[in-house]
Biopython code that builds the backbone (N, CA, C, O; Angstrom):
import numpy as np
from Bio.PDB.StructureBuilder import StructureBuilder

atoms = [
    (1, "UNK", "N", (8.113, 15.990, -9.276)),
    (1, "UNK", "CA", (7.147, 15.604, -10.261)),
    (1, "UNK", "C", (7.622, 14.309, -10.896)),
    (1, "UNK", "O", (8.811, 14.289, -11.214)),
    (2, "UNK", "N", (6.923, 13.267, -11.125)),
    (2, "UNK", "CA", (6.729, 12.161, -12.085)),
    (2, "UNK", "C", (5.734, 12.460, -13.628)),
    (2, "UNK", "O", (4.565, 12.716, -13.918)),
    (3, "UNK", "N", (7.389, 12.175, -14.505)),
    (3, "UNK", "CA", (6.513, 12.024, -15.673)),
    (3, "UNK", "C", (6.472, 10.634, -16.448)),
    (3, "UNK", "O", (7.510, 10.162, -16.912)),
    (4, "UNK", "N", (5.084, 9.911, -16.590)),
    (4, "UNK", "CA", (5.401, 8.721, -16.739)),
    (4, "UNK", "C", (4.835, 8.525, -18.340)),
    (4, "UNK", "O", (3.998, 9.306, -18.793)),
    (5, "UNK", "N", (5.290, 7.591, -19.003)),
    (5, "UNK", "CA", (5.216, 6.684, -20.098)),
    (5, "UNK", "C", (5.048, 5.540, -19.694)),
    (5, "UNK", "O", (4.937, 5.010, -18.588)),
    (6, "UNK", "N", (5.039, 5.025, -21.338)),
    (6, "UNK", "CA", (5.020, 3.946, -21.397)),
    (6, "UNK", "C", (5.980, 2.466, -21.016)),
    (6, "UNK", "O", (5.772, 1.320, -20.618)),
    (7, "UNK", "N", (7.300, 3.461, -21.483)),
    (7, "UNK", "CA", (8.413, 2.632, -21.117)),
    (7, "UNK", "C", (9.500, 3.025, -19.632)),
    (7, "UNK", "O", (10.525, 2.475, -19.230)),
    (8, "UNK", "N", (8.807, 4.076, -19.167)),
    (8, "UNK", "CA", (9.875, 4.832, -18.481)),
    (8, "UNK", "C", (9.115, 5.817, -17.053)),
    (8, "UNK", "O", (7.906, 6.020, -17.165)),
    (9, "UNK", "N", (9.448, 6.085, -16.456)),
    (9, "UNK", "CA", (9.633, 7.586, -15.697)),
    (9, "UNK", "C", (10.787, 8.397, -15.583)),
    (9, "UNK", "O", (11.970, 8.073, -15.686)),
    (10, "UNK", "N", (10.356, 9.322, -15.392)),
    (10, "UNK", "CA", (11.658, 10.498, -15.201)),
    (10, "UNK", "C", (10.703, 11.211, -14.085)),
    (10, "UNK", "O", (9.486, 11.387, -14.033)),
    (11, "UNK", "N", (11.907, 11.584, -13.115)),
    (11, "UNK", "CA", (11.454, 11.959, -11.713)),
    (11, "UNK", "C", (12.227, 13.675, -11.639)),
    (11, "UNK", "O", (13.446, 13.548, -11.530)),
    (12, "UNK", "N", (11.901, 14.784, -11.664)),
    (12, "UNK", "CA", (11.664, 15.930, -11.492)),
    (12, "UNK", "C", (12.050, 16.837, -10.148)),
    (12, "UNK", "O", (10.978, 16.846, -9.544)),
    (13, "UNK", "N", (12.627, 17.305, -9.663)),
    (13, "UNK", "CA", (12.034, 18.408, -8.342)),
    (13, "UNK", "C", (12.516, 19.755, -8.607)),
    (13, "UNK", "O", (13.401, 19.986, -9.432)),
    (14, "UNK", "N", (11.868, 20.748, -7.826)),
    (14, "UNK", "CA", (12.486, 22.461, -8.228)),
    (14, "UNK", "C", (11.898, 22.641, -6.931)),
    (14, "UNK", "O", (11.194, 21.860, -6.290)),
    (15, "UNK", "N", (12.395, 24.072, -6.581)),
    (15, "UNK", "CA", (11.192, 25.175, -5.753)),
    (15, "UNK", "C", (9.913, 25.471, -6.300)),
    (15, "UNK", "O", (9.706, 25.475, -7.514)),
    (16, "UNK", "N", (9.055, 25.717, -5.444)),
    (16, "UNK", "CA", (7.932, 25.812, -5.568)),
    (16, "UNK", "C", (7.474, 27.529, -7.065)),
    (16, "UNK", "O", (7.450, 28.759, -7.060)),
    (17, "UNK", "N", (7.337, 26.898, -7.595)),
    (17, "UNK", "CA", (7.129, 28.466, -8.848)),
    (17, "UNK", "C", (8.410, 28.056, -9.755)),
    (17, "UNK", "O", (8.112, 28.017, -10.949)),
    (18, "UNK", "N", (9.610, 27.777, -9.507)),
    (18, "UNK", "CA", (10.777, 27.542, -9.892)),
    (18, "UNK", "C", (10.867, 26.304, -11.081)),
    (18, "UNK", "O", (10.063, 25.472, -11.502)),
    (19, "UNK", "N", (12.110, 26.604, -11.345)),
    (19, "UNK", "CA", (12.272, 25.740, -12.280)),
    (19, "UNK", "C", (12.011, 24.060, -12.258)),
    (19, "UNK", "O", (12.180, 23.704, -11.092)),
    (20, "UNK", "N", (11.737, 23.149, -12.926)),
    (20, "UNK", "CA", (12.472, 21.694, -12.413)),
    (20, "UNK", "C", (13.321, 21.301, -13.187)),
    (20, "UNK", "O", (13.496, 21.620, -14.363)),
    (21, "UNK", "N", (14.178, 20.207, -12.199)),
    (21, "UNK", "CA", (15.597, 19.957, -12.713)),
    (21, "UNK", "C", (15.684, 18.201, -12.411)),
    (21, "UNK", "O", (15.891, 17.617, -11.347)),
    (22, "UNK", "N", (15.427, 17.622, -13.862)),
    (22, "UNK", "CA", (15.413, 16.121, -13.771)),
    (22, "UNK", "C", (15.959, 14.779, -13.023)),
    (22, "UNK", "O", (16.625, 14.018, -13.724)),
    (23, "UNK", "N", (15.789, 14.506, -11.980)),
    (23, "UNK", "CA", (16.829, 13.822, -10.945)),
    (23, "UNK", "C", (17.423, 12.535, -11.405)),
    (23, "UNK", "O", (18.461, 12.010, -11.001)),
    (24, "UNK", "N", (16.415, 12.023, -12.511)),
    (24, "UNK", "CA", (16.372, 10.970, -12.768)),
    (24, "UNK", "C", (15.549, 9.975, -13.534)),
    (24, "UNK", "O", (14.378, 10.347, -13.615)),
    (25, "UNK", "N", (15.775, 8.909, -14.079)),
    (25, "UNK", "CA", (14.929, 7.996, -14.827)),
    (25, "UNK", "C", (14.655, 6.763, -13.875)),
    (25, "UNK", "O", (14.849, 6.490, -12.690)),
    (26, "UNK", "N", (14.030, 6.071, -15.144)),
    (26, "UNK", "CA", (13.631, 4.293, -14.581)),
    (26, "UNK", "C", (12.830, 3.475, -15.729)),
    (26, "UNK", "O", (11.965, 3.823, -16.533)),
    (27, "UNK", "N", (13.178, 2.817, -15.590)),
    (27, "UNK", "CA", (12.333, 1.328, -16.570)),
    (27, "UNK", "C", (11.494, 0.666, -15.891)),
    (27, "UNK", "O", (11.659, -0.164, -14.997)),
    (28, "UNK", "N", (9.920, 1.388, -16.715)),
    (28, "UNK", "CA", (8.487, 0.781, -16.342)),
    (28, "UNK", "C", (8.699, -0.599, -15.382)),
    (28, "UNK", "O", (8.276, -0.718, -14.232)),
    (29, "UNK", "N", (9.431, -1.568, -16.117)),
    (29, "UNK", "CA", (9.527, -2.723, -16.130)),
    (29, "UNK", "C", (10.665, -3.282, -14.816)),
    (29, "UNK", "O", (11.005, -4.456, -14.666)),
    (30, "UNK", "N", (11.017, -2.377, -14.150)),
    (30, "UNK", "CA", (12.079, -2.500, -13.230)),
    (30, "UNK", "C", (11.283, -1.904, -11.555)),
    (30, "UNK", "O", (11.781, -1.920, -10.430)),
    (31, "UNK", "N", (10.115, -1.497, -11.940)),
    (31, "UNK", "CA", (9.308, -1.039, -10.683)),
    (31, "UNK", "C", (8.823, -2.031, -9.863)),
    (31, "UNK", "O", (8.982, -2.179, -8.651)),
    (32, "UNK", "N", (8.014, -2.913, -10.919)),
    (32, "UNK", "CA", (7.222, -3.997, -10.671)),
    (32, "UNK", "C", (7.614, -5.380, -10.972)),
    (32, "UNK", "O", (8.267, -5.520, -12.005)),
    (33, "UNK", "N", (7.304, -6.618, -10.159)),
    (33, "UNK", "CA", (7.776, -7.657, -10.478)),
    (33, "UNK", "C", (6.987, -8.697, -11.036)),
    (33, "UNK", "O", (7.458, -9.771, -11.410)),
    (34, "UNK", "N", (5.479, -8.302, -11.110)),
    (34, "UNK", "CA", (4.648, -9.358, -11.487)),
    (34, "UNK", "C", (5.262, -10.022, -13.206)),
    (34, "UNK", "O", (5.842, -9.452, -14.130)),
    (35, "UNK", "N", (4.897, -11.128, -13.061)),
    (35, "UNK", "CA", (5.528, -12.200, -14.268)),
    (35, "UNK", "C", (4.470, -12.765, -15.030)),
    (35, "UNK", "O", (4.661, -13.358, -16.092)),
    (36, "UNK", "N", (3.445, -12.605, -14.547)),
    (36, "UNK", "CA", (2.227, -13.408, -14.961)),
    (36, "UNK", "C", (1.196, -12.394, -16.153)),
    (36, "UNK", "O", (0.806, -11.284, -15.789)),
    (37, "UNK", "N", (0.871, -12.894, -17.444)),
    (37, "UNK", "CA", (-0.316, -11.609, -17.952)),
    (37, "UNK", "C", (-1.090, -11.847, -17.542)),
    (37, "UNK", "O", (-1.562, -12.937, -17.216)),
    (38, "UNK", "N", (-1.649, -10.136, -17.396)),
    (38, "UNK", "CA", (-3.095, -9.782, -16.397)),
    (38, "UNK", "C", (-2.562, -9.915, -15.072)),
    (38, "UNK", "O", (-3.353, -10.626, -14.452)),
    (39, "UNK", "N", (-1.876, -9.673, -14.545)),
    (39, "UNK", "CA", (-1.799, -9.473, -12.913)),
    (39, "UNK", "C", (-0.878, -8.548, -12.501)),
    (39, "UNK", "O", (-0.013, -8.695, -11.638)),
    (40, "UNK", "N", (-1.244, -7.085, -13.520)),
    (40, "UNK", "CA", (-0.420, -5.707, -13.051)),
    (40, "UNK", "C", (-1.314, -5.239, -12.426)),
    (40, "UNK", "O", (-2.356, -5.082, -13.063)),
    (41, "UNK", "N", (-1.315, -4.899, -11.232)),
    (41, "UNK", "CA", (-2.415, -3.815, -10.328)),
    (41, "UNK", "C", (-2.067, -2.679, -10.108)),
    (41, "UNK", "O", (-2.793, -2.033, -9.352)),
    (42, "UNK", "N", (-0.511, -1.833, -10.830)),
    (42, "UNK", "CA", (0.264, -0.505, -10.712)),
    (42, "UNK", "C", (1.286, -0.720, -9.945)),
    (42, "UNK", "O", (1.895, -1.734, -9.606)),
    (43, "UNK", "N", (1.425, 0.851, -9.630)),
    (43, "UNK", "CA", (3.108, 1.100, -9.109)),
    (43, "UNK", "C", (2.582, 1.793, -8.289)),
    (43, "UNK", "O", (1.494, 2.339, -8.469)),
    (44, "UNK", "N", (3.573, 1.923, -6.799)),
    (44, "UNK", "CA", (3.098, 3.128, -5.847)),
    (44, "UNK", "C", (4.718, 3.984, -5.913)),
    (44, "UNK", "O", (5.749, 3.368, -6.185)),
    (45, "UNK", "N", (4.696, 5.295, -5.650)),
    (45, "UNK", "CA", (5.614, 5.930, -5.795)),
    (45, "UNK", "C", (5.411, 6.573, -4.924)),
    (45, "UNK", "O", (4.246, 6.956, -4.813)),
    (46, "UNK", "N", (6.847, 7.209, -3.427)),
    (46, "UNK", "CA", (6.648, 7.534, -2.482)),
    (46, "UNK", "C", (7.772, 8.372, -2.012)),
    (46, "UNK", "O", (8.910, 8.146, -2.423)),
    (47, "UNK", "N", (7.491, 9.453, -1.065)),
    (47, "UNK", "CA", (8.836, 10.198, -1.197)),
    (47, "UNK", "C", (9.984, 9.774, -0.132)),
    (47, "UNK", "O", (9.615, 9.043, 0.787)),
    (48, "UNK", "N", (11.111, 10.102, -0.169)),
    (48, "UNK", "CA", (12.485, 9.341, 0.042)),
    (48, "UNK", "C", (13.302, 10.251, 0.397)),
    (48, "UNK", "O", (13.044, 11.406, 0.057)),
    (49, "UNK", "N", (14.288, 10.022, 1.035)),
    (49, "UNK", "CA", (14.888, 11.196, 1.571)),
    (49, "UNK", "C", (16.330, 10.804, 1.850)),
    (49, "UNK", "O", (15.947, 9.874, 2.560)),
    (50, "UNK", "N", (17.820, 10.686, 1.922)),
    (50, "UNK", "CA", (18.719, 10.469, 2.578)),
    (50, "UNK", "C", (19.761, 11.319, 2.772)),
    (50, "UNK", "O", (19.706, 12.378, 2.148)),
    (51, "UNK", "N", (20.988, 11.067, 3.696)),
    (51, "UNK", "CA", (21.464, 11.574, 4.213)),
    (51, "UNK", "C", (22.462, 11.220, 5.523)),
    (51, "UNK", "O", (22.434, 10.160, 6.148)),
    (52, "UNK", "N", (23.124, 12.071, 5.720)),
    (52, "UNK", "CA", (24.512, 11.670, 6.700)),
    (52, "UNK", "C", (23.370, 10.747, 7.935)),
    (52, "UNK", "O", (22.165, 10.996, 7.978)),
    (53, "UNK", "N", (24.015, 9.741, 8.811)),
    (53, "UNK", "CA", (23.153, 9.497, 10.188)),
    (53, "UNK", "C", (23.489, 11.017, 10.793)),
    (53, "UNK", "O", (24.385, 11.855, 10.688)),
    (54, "UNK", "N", (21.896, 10.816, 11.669)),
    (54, "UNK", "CA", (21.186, 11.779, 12.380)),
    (54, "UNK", "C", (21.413, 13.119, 11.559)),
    (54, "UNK", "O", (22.058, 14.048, 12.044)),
    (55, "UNK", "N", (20.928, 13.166, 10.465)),
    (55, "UNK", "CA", (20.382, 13.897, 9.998)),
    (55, "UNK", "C", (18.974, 13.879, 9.705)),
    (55, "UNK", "O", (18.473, 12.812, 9.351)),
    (56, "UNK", "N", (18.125, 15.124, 9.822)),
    (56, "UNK", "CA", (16.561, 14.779, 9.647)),
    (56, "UNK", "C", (15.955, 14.845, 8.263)),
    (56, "UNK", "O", (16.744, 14.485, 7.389)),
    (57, "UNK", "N", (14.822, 15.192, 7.858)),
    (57, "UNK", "CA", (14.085, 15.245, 7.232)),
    (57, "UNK", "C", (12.568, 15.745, 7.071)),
    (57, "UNK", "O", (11.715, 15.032, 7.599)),
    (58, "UNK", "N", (12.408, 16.185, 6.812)),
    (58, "UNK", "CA", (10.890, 16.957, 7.003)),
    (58, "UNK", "C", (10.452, 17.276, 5.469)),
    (58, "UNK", "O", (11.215, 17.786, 4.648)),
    (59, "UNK", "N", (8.914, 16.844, 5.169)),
    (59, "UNK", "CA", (8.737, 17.244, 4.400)),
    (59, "UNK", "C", (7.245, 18.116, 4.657)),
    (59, "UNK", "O", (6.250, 17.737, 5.275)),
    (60, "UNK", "N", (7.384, 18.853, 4.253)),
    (60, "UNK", "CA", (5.769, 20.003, 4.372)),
    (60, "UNK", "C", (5.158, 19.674, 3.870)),
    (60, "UNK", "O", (4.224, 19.792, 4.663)),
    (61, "UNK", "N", (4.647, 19.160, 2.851)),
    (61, "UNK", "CA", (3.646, 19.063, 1.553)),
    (61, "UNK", "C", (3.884, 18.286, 0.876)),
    (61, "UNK", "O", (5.094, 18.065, 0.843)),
    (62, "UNK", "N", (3.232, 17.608, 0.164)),
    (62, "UNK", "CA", (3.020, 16.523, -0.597)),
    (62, "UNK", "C", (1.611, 16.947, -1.784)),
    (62, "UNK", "O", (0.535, 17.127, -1.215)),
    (63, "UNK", "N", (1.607, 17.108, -3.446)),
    (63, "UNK", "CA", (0.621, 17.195, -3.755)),
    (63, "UNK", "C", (0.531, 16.222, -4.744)),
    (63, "UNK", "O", (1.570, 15.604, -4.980)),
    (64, "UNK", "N", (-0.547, 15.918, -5.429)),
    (64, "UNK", "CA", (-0.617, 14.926, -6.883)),
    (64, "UNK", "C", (-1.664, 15.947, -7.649)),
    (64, "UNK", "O", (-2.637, 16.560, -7.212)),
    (65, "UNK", "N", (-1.060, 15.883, -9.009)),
    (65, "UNK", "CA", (-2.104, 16.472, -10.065)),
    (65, "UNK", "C", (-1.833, 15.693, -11.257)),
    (65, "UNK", "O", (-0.783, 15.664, -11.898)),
    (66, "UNK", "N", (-2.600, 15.249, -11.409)),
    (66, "UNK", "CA", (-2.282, 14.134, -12.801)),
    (66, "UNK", "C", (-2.474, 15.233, -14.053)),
    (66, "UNK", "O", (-3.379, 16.064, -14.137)),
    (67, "UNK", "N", (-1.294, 14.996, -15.077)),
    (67, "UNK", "CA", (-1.936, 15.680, -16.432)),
    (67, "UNK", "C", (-2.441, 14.750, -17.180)),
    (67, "UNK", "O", (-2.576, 13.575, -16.840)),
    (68, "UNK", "N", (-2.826, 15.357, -18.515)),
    (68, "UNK", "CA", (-3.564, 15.047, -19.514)),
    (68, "UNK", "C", (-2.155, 14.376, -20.444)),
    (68, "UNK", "O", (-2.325, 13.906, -21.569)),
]
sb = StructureBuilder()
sb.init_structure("model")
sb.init_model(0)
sb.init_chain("A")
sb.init_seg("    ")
for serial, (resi, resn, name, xyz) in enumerate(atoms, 1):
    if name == "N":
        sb.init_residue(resn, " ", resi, " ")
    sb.init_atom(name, np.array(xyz, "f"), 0.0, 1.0, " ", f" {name:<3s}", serial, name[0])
structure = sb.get_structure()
């Protein structure tokens, strides 16, 4: 899960029903590089994975639910 602000995200994961356990932050302002006002068009955020070489990765599911 991504929870975003104004100044920040904090990035989330658990088991599914389970708890979540905060992985991490970031500065709004460290995502994106535009310099110019008026020429923010957003952020894309995408999932990531690493690990020893030849090790795999699989992910099953992917969902988005925006809150309020």
């Amino acid at each position: 899960m991504v929870r975003a602000q104004q100044l920040g995200y904090e990035f989330l994961a658990g088991p599914a029903g389970g708890a979540l356990a905060s992985l991490g932050t970031g500065c709004t302002q460290l995502v994106s590089t535009e310099c110019m006002n008026c020429t923010f068009t957003g952020c894309f955020l995408g999932l990531f994975c690493q690990g020893l070489p030849g090790t795999q990765a699989r992910f099953l599911r992917f969902s988005y639910r925006p809150e309020a």
